[in-house]
Structures are given as structure tokens and as C-alpha cells.
C-alpha positions in Angstrom: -32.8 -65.7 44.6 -33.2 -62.9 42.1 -32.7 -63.5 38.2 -33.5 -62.4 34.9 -33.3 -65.2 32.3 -35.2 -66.3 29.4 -37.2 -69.0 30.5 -36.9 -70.0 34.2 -38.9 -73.5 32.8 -35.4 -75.0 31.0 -34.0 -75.3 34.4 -34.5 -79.0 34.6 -32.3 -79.7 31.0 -29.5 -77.3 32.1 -29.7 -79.4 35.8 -28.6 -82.7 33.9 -25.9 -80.6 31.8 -24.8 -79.5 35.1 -24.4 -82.9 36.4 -22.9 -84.5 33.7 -20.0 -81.5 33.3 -19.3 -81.8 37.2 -18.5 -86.1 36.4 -15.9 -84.3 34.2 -14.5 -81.6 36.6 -13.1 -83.7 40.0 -10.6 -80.8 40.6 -13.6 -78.3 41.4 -15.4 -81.0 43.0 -12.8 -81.6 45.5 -12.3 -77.8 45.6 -16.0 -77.9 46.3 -15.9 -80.2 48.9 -13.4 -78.4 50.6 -15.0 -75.0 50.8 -18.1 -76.4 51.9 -16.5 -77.8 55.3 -14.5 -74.5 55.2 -16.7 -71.6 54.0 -13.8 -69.1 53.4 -16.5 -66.5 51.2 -19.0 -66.8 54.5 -20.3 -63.3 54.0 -18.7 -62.6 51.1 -20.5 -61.7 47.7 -18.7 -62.9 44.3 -20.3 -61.2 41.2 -18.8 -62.5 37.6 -18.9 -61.7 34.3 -17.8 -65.0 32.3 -19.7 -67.4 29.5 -22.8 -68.7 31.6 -22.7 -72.4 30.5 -22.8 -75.4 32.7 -19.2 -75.6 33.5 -19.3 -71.8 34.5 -22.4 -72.7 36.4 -20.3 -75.3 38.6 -17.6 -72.8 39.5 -20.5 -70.7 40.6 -22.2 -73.6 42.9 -18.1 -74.1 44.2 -17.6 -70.9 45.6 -21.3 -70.9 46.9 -20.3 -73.8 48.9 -17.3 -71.8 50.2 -20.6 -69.7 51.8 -20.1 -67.1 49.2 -23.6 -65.3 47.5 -22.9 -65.4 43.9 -24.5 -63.3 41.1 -23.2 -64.2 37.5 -23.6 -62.7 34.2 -22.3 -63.3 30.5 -19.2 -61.7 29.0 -20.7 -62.6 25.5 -23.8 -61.8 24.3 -23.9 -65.4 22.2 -21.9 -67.8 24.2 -25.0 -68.0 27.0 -26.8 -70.9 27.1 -30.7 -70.7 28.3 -31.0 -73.9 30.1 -27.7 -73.4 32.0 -28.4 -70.0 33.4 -31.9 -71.0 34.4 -30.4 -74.2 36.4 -28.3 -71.5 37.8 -31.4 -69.3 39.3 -32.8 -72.7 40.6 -29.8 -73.6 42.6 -29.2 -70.8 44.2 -27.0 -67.9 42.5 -28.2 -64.8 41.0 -28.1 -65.3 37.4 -28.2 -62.6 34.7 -28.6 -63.2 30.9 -30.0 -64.6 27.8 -28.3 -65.7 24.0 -28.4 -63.2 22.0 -28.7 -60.0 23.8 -28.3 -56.9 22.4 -25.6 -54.4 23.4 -27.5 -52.7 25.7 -28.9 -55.4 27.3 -25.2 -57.2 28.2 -24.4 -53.7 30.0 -27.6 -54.0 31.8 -27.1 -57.1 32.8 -23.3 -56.7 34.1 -25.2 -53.6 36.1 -27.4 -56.2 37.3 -24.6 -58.1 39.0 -22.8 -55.2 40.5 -26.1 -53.6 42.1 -25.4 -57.4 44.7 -22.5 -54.6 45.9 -19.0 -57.7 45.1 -16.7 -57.9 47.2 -15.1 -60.3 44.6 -14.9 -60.1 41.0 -14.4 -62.7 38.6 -14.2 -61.7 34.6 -13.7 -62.8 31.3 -12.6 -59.7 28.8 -12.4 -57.1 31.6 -15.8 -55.6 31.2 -17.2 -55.8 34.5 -14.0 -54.5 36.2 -14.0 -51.8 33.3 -17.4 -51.1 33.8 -17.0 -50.7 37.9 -14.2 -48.0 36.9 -16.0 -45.7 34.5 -19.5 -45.9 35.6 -19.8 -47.6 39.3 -17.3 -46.0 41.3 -19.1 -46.0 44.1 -18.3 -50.0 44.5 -14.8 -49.4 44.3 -14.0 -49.1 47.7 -15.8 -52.6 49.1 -14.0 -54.5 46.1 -11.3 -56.5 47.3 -10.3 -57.4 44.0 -10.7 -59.4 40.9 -9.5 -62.6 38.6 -8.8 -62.1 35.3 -10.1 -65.4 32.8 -8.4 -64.5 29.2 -5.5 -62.8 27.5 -7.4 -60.2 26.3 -8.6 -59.2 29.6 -5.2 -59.5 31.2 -3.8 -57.4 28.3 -6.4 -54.8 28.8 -5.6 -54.6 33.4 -1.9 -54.3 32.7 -2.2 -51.5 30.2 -4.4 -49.6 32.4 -2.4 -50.7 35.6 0.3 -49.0 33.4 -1.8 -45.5 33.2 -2.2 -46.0 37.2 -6.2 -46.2 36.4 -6.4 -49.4 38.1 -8.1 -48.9 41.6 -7.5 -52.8 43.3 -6.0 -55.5 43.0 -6.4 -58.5 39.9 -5.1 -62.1 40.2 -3.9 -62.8 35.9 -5.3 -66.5 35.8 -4.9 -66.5 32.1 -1.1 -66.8 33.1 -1.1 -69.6 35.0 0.5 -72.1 33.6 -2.6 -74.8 34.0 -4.8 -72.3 32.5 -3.0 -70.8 29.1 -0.8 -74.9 28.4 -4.3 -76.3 28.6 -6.9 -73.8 28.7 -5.6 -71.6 25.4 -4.3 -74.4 23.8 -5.9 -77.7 24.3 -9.3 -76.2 24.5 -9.3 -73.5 22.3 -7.9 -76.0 19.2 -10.5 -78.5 20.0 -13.4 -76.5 20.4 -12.8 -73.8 18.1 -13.1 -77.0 15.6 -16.1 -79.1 17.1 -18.3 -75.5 16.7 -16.9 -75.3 12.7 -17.3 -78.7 11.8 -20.6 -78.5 13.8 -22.0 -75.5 11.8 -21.0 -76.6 8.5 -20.3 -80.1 8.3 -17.1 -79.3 6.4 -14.1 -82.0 6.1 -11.1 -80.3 7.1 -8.8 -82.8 5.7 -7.1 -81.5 3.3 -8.0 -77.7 3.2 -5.7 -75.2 4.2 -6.2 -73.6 7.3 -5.1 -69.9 8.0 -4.4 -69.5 11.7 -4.4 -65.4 12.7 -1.3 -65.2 15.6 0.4 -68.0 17.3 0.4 -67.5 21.2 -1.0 -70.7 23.1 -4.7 -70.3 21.4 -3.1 -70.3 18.1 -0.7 -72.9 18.8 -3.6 -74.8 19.6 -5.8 -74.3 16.7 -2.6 -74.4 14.4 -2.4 -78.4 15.9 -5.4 -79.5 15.7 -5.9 -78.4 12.4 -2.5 -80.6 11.2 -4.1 -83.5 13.6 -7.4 -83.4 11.2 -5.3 -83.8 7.8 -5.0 -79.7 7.3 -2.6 -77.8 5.2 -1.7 -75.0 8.0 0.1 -71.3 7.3 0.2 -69.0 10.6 0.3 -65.3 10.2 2.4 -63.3 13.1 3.8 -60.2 13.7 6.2 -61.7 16.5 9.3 -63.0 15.0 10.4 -65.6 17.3 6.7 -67.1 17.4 7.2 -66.8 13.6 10.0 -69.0 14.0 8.7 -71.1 16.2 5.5 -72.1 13.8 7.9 -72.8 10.9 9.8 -74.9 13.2 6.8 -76.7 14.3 6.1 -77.0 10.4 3.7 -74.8 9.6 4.3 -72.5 6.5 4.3 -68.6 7.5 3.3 -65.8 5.6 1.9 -62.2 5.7 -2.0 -62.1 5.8 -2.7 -61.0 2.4 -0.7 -63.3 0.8 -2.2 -65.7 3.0 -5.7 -64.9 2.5 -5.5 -65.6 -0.9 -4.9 -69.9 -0.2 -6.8 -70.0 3.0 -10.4 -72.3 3.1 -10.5 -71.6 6.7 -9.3 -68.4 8.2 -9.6 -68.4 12.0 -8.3 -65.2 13.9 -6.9 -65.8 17.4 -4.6 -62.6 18.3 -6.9 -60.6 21.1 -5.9 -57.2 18.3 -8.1 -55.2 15.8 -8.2 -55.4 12.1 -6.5 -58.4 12.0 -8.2 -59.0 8.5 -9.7 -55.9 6.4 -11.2 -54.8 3.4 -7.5 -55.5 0.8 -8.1 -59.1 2.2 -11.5 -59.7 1.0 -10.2 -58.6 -2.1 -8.2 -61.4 -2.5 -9.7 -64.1 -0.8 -10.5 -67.2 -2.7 -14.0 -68.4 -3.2 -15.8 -69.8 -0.8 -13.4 -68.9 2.0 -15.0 -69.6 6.0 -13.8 -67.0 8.3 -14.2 -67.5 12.1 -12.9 -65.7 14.8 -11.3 -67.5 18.6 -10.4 -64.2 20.2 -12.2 -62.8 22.9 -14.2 -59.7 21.3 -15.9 -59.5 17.5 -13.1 -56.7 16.0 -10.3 -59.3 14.4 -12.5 -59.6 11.5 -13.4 -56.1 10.3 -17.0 -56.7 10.0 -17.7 -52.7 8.8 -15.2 -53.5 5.8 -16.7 -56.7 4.5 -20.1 -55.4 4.3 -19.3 -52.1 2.4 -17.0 -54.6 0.2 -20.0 -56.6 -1.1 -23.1 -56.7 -3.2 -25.4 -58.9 -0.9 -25.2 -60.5 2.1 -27.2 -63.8 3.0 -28.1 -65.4 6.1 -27.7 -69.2 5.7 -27.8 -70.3 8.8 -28.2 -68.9 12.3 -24.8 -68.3 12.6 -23.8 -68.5 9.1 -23.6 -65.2 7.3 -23.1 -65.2 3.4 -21.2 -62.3 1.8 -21.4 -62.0 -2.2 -18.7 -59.5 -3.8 -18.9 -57.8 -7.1 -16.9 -60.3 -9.0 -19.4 -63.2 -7.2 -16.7 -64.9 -5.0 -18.9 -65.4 -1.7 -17.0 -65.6 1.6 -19.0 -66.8 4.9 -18.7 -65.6 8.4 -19.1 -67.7 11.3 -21.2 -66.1 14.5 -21.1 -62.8 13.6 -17.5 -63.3 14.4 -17.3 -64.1 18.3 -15.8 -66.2 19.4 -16.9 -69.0 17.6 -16.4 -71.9 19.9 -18.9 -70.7 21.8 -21.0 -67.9 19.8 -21.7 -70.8 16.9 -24.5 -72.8 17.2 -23.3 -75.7 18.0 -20.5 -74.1 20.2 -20.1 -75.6 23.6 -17.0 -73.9 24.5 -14.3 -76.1 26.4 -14.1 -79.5 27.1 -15.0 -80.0 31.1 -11.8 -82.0 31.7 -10.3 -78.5 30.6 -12.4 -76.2 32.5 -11.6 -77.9 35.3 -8.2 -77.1 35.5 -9.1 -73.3 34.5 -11.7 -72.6 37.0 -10.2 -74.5 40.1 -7.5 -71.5 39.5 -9.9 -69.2 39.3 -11.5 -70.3 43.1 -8.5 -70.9 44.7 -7.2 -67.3 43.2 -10.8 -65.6 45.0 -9.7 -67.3 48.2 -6.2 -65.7 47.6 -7.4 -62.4 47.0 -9.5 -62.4 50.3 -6.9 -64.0 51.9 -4.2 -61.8 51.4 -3.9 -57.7 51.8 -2.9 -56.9 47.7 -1.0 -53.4 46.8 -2.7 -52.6 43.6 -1.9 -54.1 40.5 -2.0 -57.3 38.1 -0.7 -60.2 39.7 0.3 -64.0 38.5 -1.0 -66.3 40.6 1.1 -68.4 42.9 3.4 -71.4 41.1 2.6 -73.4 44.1 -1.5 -73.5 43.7 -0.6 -74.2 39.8 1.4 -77.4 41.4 -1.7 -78.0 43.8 -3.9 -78.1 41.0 -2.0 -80.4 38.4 -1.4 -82.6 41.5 -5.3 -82.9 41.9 -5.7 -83.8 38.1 -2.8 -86.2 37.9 -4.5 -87.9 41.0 -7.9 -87.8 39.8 -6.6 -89.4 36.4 -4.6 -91.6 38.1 -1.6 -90.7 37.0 1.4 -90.9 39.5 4.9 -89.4 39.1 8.6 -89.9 40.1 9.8 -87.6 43.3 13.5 -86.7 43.3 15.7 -88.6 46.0 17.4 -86.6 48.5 20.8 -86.9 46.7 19.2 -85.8 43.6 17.9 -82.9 44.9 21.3 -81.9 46.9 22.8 -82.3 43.5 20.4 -80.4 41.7 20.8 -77.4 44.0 24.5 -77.8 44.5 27.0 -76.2 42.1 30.7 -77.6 43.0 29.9 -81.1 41.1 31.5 -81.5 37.8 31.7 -84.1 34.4 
């Protein structure tokens, strides 16, 4: 196996992390299991571009089981873990990274992964597929398609699907429903709090918490905030999401006036300039900013360090800005995506990742399965209903079926009060 990690000799730590996660992912395992009696990628190369950590790693070792040679790179320069990617290189798939690479390095890298030639591509952001457009045309023609991971990414395919720039075809897993109700949600609230209670030890009872947009990350973030004692306002620009968080009893507001209660302000909107220079204006004292969306431009990190006087590194991923009238307001992780970017990010729970990347195998098999026109597809609502049927199982869970009589009602129409 090729690779280019930092230090091939953490294998053996990122081996255990490896087998601990998979004790928390039995819908990949059985996924696993399956393609290894099947081998639906036999010949087939898989390159992706997602955060190498040990969950990530497992989806790798599942489609290598499918017979699939897999090459894998990060979509963030500081959500890859060390150990992970060198367990990676030791089992088997090409692996491609290090924390903390620099911005030429992470295009060097993604190179790295498409000189293996995919056939399949799996992404997080778009930037491999993007990449494969502008500068690696030449692989365009053996590509049979890709899987999108996140919003942003998705946002990013259909817009240029829109400009007809789009050369093949790419499965939307961010819209599956048992990625974005569990994936977004569930696993962006908690983890976006374990890495800011990890990195500064701060009780979030009783602040207020400033939540930046309120699609299913948002919503997430927004709940477990109120689950941990905060006082939560949501900014939006979407009126009936506006509604819906002042339904869900959250108060609403406009970001500057917003920015002036907020403790905690954590952006999760996938858009630019989400906070700017008038904000740190106004911002109280003290005020922790973090960002949950996918790339470091929420935050406008140009405007807050010509807006102050010093700037102080506390802690690895601390950052302390002082501003002429000495408020000091503190950036988390150079703004990344802190759940993973922060030092003690770990990004997703397995239990969630499970569910996330068992959509994302079963959409490769799809693609190569199936002869696509060109353009952004959902995946199917019957693999979503495969998928929560495996978790339900795997947790034990059973559910009602509906009779035949309830089902001939349910689709008849000539029944009345």
C-alpha cells in the first residue's frame, strides 16, 4: 500500500480506536459482512475526500471488503487524526494526510488520491469532485460518479449541475433522511458541544447561546444547548425556519442585535460573512465564537483581525482577540468546523456515523450499479428504510406492521367518518 502520513509508528493506537468505533457501528458491520461474501467494487477503485478519523477509516475497510482499492484523503486540514490514518496505511487502503496541513498541502494530497485513477468518488465539501473538474479532466471519463457527505457540498453540485458544469453523476447523501435527522442534527448538537466544553471547560448552563441558521445542524445545536441549561436566540434569514425556532422556543433576532447578548456564538449556515467586522463591534466581553459549518468563511476571520489591537494564542485552538476598547473575544479552531478542528474534537458519535456512512456504501454500490444521466440525485427512500431497519434491529427495537385491512384502508379513498 502507498501512503503519506505523519508517523506510520501510531498505527497500533489508531488500530484500537478503530476497533472500539466498529463495536459502535453494527450497520456497517453488517454492510461489511455483506460485501465481503459479495465483492460488488471487485476491480473497482474508490478515492474519498472526507475527515480521516476512525469511523471514516471503517467505511474505508467496508467497501475494501466489497473488493474495492481504496485511497482516502482529508476534506479538512484539522479534523485528521494521526493515529487513525496511519491504522488506515496498515490495513490496507491508501491513506493521504496529516493535522494541520497547510493549504497547499490538502490540494496535494486530494491529487494524491486521484493519481489511484477512481472510478468512485466519495466527498465531504465537494473539493475532490471540484478539483477533478478544473484541474484533472483527464479522470473524467473513468468516473462513474460520486456521493456527496454534507449540505454544503450538496449546495455547491446542484448549483454547478444548474450551470450544466457537472460532468457525472452524484448520489446527495446529506439528503437522506437517516443522514441530515440524525447526522446534522443529533451529531452535530452533540459534538459541536463535547469539542467546546472540551477546549474550555466552560459551563454552559446558564449562558446564552447564539446559534447562526437553523436547518437540521442548527436545530441540533439550538437543542442541545436548551438540554444543558442554555438561554438560546437563533439568527435566520428563512422566515418559516424563523418561525419554527420561536415555536420551538427559542428567542429570534437579527445577528447584530444578537451578538451583543451572546456568550457562545456558533455559526452553522454553510454561507459567508455570516458574522463581520459591525458585529465585533458590539459583542460583549468575553464572547467564544465557533464555527459547525463545513468551511472556515462564517466567521470573517480578515475582519476580526484588522478590528483589533492584539491577538493571543491561548491554547492550540484557542485564539485571543483584544479590541481597542479591551473587550477580548476568543475564536475556536481557527474557525473550522470545530467539532472536529478543536482539540478535543472527535467529530460524531459512532452510533451516528453509522447510520451516515452505511448510506454512503450502499449509495457507491448504487452508482456502479446503475447507468446515471448526469446530475444530483437523492438517494433511494427504500435503502433509507433498509438502513433504519438495520439500526432498529441492531438496538433491538421492533415496530408495529400495518394489517392488511389497515393498509387497504390507508390506500383506499371511498371510506368516510
Amino acid at each position: 500500500m502507498t501512503y503519506d502520513v505523519k508517523d506510520i509508528s501510531l498505527a497500533p493506537q489508531g488500530v484500537k480506536k478503530i476497533e472500539w468505533v466498529q463495536r459502535h457501528m453494527p450497520v456497517l458491520e453488517h454492510i461489511k459482512k455483506k460485501f465481503r461474501e459479495e465483492k460488488p467494487f471487485e476491480g473497482i477503485t474508490i478515492g474519498s475526500c472526507l475527515h480521516l478519523e476512525p469511523k471514516t477509516i471503517n467505511l474505508g475497510l467496508t467497501l475494501q471488503a466489497g473488493g474495492a482499492e481504496v485511497a482516502m484523503t482529508g476534506c479538512n486540514p484539522l479534523s485528521t487524526q494521526d493515529d487513525a490514518t496511519a491504522a488506515g496505511a496498515k490495513l490496507g487502503l491508501h491513506m493521504y494526510g496529516w493535522r494541520e496541513e497547510t493549504n497547499e498541502e490538502y490540494y496535494h494530497t486530494i491529487n494524491q488520491v486521484l493519481d489511484h485513477k477512481p472510478d468512485i468518488i466519495i466527498d465531504d465539501g465537494a473539493d475532490m469532485i471540484f478539483l477533478v473538474h478544473r484541474e484533472r479532466r483527464e479522470l473524467l471519463k473513468k468516473i462513474k460518479g460520486a456521493c456527496e457527505e454534507t449540505t454544503t457540498g450538496i449546495h455547491r453540485l446542484k448549483a454547478m449541475n444548474q450551470d450544466g458544469a457537472l460532468e457525472f453523476p452524484v448520489m446527495a447523501v446529506n439528503d437522506a433522511y437517516t443522514k441530515y435527522l440524525f447526522d446534522n442534527r443529533y451529531g452535530t448538537g452533540q459534538s459541536t458541544f463535547d469539542s467546546i466544553m472540551g477546549s474550555t471547560n466552560m459551563l454552559i448552563a446558564g449562558k446564552t447561546i447564539m446559534v447562526c441558521g437553523y436547518g437540521w445542524c442548527g436545530r441540533g445545536i439550538a437543542m442541545r444547548a436548551q438540554g444543558l441549561g442554555a438561554n438560546v436566540i437563533v439568527t435566520e434569514i428563512d422566515p418559516i425556519r424563523a418561525l419554527e425556532a420561536r415555536m420551538d422556543g427559542y428567542r429570534v433576532m437579527k445577528v447584530r442585535e444578537a451578538v451583543k447578548h451572546a456568550d457562545v456564538l456558533i455559526t452553522a449556515t454553510g454561507n459567508v460573512d455570516v458574522v463581520t467586522a459591525d458585529d465585533f463591534m458590539v459583542m460583549k466581553d468575553g464572547c467564544i465564537m465557533a464555527n459547525s459549518g463545513h468551511f472556515n468563511v462564517e466567521i470573517n476571520q480578515n475582519d476580526l483581525k484588522e478590528s483589533s489591537i492584539e491577538i493571543n494564542n491561548l491554547k492550540p485552538d484557542i485564539d485571543e482577540y483584544v479590541m481597542p476598547d479591551g473587550r477580548k473575544l476568543y475564536l475556536l479552531a481557527e474557525g473550522r468546523l470545530v467539532n472536529l478542528a478543536g482539540e478535543r474534537g472527535q467529530g460524531h458519535p459512532a452510533e451516528i456515523m453509522d447510520l451516515s456512512f452505511a448510506m454512503q456504501a450502499l449509495s457507491a454500490k448504487y452508482l456502479l450499479d446503475n447507468e446515471l444521466e448526469v446530475g444530483v440525485y437523492k438517494t433511494l427512500d427504500k435503502t433509507d428504510i433498509y438502513v433504519a431497519e438495520l439500526k432498529l434491529k441492531a438496538m433491538g427495537i421492533e415496530i408495529d406492521e400495518l394489517t392488511p385491512q389497515q393498509k387497504e384502508y390507508m390506500e383506499g379513498w371511498e371510506h368516510g367518518t
